[in-house]
BAZAFI-505445 format. One record per residue (C-alpha): residue number from 1; x, y, z. Coordinates in steps of 0.1 Angstrom, whole numbers, plus 5000, padded with zeros to 4 digits. Layout:
N
+-----+------+------+------+
: num :   xx :   yy :   zz :
+-----+------+------+------+
: NUM :    X :    Y :    Z :
...
+-----+------+------+------+
This chain:
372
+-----+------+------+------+
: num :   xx :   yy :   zz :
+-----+------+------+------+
:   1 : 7565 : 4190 : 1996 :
:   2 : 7528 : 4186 : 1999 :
:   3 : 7506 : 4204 : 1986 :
:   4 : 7485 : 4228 : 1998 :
:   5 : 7449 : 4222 : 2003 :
:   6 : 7425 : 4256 : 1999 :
:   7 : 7395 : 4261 : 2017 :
:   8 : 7374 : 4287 : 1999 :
:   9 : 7337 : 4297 : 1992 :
:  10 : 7346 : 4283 : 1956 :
:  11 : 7357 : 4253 : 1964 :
:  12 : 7372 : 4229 : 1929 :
:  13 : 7366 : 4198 : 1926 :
:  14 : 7389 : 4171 : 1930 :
:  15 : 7396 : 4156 : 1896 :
:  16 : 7429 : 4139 : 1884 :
:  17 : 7441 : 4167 : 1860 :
:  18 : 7480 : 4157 : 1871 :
:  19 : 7486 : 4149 : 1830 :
:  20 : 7470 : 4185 : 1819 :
:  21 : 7503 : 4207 : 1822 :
:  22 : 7496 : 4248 : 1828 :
:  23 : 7520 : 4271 : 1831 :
:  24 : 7513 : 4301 : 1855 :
:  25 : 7525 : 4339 : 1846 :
:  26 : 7534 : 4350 : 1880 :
:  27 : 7543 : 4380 : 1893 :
:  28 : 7556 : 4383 : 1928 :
:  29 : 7516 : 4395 : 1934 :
:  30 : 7491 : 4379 : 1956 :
:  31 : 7469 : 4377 : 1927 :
:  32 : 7490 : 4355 : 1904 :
:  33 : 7505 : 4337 : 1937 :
:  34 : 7469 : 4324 : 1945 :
:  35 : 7462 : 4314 : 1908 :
:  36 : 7491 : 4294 : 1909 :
:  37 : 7477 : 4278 : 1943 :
:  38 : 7440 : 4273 : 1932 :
:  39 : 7459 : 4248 : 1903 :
:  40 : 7479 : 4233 : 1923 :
:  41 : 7448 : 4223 : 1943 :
:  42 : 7427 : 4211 : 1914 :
:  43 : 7456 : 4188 : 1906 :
:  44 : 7473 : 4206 : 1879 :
:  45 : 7507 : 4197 : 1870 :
:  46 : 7518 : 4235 : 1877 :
:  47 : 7551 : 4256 : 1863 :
:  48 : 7556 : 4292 : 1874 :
:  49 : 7569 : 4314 : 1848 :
:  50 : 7583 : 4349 : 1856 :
:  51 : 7592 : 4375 : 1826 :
:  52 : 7622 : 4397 : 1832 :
:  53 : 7611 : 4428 : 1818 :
:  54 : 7630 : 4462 : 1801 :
:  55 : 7636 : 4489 : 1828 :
:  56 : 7657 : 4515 : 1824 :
:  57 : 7693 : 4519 : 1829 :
:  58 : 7697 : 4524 : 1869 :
:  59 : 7661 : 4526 : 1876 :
:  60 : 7655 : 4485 : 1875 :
:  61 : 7643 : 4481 : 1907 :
:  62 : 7615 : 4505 : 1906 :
:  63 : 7596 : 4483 : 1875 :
:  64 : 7570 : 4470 : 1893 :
:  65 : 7569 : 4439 : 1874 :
:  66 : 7597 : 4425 : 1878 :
:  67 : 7621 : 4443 : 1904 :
:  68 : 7643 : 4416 : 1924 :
:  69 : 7623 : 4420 : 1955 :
:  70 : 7595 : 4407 : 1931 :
:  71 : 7611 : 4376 : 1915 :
:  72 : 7624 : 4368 : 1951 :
:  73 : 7587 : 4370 : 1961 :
:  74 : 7574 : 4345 : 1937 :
:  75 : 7604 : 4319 : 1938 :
:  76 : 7593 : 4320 : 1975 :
:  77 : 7555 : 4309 : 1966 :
:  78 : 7567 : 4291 : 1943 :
:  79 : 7589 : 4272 : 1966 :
:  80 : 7558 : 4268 : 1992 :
:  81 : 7537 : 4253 : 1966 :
:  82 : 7563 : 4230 : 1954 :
:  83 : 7561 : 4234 : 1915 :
:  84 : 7591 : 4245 : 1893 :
:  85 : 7597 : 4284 : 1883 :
:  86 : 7617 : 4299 : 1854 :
:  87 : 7625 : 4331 : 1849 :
:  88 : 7622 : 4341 : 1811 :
:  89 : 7644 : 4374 : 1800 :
:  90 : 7616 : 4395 : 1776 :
:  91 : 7633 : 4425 : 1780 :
:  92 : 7646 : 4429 : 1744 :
:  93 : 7610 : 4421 : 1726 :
:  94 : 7593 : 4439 : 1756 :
:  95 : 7613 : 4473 : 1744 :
:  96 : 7604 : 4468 : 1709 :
:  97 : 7570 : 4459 : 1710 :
:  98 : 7555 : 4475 : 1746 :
:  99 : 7577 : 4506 : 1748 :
: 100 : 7583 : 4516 : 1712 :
: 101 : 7541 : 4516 : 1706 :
: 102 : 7540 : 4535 : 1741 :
: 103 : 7566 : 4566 : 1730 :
: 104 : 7555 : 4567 : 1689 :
: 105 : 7512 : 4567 : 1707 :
: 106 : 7523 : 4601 : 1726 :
: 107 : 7544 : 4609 : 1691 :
: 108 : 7517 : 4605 : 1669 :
: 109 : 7495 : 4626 : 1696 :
: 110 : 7476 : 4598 : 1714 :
: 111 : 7470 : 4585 : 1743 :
: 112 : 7486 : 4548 : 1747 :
: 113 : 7473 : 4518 : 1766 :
: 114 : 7509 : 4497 : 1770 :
: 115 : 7489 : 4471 : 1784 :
: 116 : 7470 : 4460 : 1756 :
: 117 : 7499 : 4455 : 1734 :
: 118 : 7519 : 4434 : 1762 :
: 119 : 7486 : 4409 : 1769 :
: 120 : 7491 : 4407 : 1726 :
: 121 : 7525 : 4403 : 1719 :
: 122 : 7545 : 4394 : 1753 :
: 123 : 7522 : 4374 : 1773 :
: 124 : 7503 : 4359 : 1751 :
: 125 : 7522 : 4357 : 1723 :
: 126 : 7558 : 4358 : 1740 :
: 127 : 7553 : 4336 : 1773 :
: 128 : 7526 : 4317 : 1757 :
: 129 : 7552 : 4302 : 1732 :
: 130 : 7571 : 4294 : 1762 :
: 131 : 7549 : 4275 : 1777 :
: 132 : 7537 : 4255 : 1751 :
: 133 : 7573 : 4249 : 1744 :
: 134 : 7574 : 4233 : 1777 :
: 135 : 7548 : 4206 : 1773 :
: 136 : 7518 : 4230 : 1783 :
: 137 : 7488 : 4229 : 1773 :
: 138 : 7474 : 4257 : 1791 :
: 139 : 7483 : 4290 : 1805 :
: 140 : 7471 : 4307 : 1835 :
: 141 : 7472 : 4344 : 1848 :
: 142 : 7462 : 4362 : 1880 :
: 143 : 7436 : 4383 : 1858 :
: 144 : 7400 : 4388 : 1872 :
: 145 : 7381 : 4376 : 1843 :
: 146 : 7357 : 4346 : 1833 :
: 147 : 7363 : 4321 : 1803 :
: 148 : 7336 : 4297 : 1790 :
: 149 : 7336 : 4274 : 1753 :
: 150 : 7300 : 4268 : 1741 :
: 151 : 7285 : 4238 : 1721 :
: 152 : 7299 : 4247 : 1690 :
: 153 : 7338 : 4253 : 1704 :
: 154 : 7337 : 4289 : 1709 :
: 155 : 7351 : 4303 : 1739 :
: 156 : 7338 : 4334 : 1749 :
: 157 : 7351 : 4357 : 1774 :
: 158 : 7331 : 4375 : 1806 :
: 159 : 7332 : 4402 : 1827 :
: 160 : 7348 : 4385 : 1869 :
: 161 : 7327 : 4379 : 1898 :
: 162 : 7341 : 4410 : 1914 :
: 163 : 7334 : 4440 : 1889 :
: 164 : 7356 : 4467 : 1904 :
: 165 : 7384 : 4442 : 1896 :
: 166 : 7372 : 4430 : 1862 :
: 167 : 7400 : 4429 : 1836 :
: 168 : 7382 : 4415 : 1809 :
: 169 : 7388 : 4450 : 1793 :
: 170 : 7429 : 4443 : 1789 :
: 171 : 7419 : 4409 : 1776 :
: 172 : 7398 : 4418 : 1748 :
: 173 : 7425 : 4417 : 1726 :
: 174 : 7428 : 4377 : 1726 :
: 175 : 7422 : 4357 : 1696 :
: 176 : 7403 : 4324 : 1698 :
: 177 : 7437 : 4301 : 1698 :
: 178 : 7448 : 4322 : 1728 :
: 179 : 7418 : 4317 : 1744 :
: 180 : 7415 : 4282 : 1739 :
: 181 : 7449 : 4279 : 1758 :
: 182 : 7438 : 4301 : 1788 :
: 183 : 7429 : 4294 : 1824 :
: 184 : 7418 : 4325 : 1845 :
: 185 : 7412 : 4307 : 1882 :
: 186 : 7401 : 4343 : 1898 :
: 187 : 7373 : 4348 : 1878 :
: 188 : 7349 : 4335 : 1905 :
: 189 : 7364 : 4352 : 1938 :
: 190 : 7364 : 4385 : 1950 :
: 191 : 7399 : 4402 : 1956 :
: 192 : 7391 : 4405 : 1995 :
: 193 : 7386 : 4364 : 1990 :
: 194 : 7419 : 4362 : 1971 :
: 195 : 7438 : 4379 : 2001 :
: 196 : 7421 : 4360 : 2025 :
: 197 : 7430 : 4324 : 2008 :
: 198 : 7465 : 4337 : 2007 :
: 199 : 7465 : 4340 : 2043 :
: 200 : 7450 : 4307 : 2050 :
: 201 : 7478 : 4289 : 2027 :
: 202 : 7510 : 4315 : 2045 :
: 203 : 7517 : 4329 : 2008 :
: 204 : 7541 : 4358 : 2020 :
: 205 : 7524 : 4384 : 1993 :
: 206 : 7488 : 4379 : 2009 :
: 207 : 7491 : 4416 : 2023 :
: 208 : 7512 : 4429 : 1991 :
: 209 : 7496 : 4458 : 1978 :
: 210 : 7484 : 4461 : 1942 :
: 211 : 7508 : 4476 : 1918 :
: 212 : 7490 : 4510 : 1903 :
: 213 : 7511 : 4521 : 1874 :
: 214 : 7527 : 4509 : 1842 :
: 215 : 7552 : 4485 : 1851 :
: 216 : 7581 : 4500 : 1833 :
: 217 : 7571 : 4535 : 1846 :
: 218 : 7573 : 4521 : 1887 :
: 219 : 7568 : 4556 : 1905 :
: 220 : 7578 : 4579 : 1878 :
: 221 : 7554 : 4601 : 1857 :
: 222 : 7553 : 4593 : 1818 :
: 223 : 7561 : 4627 : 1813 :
: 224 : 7591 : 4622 : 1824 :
: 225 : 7599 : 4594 : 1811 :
: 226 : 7593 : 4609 : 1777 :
: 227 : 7617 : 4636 : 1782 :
: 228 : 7641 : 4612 : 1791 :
: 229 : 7638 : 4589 : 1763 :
: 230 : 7618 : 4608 : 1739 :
: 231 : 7630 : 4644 : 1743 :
: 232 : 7612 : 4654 : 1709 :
: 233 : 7579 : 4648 : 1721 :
: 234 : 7587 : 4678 : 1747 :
: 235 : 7581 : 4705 : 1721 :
: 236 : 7567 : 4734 : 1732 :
: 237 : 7538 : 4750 : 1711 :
: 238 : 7502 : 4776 : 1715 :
: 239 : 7475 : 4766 : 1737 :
: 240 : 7443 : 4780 : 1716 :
: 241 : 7404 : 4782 : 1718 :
: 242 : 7383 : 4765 : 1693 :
: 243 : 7380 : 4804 : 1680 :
: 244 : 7420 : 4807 : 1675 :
: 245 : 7420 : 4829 : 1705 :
: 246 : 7461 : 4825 : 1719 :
: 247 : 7457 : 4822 : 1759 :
: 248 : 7492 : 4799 : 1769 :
: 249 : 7521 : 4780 : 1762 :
: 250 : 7518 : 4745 : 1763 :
: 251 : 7549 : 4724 : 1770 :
: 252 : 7542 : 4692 : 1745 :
: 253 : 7517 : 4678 : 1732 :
: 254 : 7522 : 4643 : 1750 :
: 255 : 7518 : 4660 : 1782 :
: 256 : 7480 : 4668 : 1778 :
: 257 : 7452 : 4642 : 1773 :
: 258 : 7410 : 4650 : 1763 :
: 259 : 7395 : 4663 : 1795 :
: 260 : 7421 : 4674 : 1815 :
: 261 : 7418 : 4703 : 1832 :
: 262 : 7445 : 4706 : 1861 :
: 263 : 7483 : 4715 : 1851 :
: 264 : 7472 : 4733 : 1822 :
: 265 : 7490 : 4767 : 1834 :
: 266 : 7463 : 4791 : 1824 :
: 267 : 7453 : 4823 : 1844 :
: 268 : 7413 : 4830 : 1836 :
: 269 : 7383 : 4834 : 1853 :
: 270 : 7369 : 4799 : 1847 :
: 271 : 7387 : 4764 : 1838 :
: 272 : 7395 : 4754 : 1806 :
: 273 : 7397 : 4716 : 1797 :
: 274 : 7416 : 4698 : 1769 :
: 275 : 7395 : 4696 : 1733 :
: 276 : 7418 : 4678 : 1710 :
: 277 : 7455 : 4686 : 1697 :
: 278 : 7461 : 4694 : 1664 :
: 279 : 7497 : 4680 : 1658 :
: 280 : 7506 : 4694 : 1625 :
: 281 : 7507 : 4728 : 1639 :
: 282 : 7516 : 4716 : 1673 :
: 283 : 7483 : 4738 : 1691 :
: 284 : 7463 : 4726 : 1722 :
: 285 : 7433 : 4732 : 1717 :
: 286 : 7410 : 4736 : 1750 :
: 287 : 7377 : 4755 : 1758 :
: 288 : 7351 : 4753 : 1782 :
: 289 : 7333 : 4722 : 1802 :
: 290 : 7303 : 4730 : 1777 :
: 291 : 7325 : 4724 : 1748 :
: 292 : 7335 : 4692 : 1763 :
: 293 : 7325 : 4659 : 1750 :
: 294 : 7316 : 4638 : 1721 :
: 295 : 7288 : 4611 : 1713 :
: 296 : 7305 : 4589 : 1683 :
: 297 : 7342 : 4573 : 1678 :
: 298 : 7355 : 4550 : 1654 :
: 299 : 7373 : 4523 : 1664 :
: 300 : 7403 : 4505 : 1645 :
: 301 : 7423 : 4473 : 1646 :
: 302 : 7388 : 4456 : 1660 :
: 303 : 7391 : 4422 : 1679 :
: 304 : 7360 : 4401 : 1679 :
: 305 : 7365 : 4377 : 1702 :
: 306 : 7340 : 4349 : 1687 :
: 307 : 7361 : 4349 : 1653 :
: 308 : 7341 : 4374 : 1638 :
: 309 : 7324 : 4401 : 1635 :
: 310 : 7283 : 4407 : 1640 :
: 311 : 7267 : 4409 : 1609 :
: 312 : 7242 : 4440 : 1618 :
: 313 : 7247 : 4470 : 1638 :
: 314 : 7236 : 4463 : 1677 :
: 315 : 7229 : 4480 : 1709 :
: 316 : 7254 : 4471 : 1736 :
: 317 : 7271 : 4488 : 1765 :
: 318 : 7312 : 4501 : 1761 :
: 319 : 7339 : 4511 : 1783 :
: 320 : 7361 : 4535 : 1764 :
: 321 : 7388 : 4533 : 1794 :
: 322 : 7398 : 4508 : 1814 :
: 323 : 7384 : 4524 : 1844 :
: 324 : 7353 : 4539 : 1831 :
: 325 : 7319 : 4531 : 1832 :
: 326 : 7300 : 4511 : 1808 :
: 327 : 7279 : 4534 : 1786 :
: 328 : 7252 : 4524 : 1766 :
: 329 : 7255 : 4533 : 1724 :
: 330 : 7245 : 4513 : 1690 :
: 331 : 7275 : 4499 : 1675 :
: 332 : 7281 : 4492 : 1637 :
: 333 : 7306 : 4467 : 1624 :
: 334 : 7328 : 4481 : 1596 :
: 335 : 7350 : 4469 : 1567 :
: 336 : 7391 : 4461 : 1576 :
: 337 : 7387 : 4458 : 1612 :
: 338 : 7367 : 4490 : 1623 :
: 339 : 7335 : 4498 : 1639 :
: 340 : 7318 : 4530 : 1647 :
: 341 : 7296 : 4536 : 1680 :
: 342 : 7272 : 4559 : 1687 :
: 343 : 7267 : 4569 : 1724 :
: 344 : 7233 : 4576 : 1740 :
: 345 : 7248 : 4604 : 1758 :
: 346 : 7278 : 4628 : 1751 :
: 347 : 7314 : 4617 : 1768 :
: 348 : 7335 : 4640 : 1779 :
: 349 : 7366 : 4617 : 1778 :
: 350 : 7369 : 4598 : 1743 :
: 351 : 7406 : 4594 : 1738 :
: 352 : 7424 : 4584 : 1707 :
: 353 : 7448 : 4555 : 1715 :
: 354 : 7425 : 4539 : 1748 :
: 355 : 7404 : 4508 : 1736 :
: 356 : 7371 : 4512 : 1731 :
: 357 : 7355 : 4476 : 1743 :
: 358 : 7323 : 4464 : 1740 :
: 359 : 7299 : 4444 : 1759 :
: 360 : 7266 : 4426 : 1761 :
: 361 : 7256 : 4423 : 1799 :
: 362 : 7290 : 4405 : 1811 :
: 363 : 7297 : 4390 : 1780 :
: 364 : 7329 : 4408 : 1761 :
: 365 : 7327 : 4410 : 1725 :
: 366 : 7361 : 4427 : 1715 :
: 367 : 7372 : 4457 : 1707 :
: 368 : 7396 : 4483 : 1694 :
: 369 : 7416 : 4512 : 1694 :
: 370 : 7398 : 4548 : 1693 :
: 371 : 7411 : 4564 : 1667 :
: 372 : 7419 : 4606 : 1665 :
+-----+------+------+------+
């Protein structure tokens, strides 16, 4: 079958890279579908690579990661670009790494972020293995993010073209081997411009709409999820004021994270919003919207993404949630793999067990996770 040829507003040059093997991490998405195709243009000798992943007894075709609707979808682009695809079963090492951190996070009274642990262990550690295995010598993914090596052989990771799709928070985790086998092709397009090359090529997923949720979740709400699989973390305890002031029943503490004001099932006169939880005595503790908020978290199991870490505290900008906002705050490297940052203003949702990541204009330094 012929390839493809992709008329963009990034255009790639032509170069003879037919010897320089990369195996793609696809989906079934348009995103990881029009990776795949922008290599395939630049003269890549391409592999797609799928990951069967652990779903639930009965409920596998609601993961949105690899349902068989999904796998269909990228053996069909795979097909239409004309390079090979494997299917890899991860569903074993997926459970033990992804899901087990998810449920003992909520058990140990955090908030989780799954994702970070599967960019770690499953596709970066998992799949990358894989690929190397197969002759590769890099790997690529659908993720909006930018990748550059400097004089000295440092790669260094930035923020993509299209901020509201940036990702470079999720990949914050990788380590300077990973990085030096990476390929990120979106980096420089918008997502509009990723549909629309999808289009122009007939990739069937051009109009697929972005999956939302955590894979293994599909349309379900972790809570249940957790009653299902971890019924302990569904223990029932006081919801209290900073003053020890009784005013509810909470129904777990895995159910409730910092901030959260709706669902909390309290009758008053004004809202109250979640503080913190103290999980020895299994108490929710909540209070008002001026009680709210904190200006300085530590961070643990820190990722520099250069190697190592600065050597003086600095002045940067952090996103503390995947979806937040970059705020500005002095940051101070620590011994064994911490730092501590200081905010310029208070944040009203600082959550152990979300990444706090940190950045220099679009420049992504590394990061870890907030601790309680």
């Amino acid at each position: 079958m012929q390839n493809p040829m992709i008329s963009s507003a990034h255009p790639s040059p032509q170069s003879d890279k037919s010897r320089t093997r990369v195996v793609v991490a696809m989906s079934g998405g348009v995103d990881s579908s029009v990776a795949a195709a922008l290599l395939v243009q630049q003269g890549y000798d391409v592999i797609g690579m799928m990951l069967r992943l652990w779903s639930e007894t009965g409920r596998q075709e609601e993961n949105r990661c690899c349902t068989p609707d999904s796998m269909a979808q990228a053996r069909r682009v795979a097909g239409k670009l004309g390079i090979p695809f494997y299917v890899v079963d991860a569903q074993d090492i997926f459970y033990r790494t992804v899901v087990h951190a998810f449920i003992d996070g909520y058990r140990q009274g955090v908030t989780p972020n799954p994702c970070l642990v599967c960019n770690r262990q499953i596709r970066w550690s998992f799949l990358l293995n894989h690929a190397l295995a197969l002759g590769a010598e890099k790997m690529a993914t659908g993720h909006y993010a930018r990748l550059a090596c400097d004089e000295h052989g440092i790669y260094h990771l930035y923020r993509a073209r299209d901020a509201a799709k940036d990702q470079s928070y999720v990949l914050h985790v990788l380590n300077q081997d990973q990085l030096a086998h990476a390929l990120f092709p979106l980096g420089e397009y918008t997502k509009q411009e990723v549909r629309q090359l999808a289009a122009s090529i007939g990739l069937s997923v051009a109009e697929r709409p972005d999956s939302q949720d955590l894979c293994f979740l599909g349309n379900d709400d972790y809570r249940n999820f957790l009653i299902r699989n971890a019924p302990d973390t569904a223990a029932p305890g006081a919801i209290q004021t900073r003053a020890g002031e009784v005013i509810g029943e909470h129904r777990g503490l895995a159910f409730y994270t910092i901030g959260q004001r709706k669902g909390l099932g309290i009758a008053a006169p004004h809202p109250y919003y979640v503080l913190s939880k103290d999980l020895q005595r299994n108490i929710l503790i909540v209070g008002s919207s001026d009680e709210l908020g904190q200006r300085e978290l530590t961070a643990a199991g820190v990722n520099w993404i250069a190697g190592e870490p600065p050597v003086a505290p600095f002045r940067a900008q952090i996103k503390i949630r995947y979806k937040s906002h970059l705020e500005w705050g002095s940051v101070t490297p620590l011994p064994e793999a911490r730092l501590h940052i200081y905010f310029d203003n208070s944040l009203r949702d600082i959550t152990a067990g979300q990444a706090a990541v940190v950045y220099q204009d679009d420049l992504c330094l590394g990061g870890g996770i907030i601790q309680p």
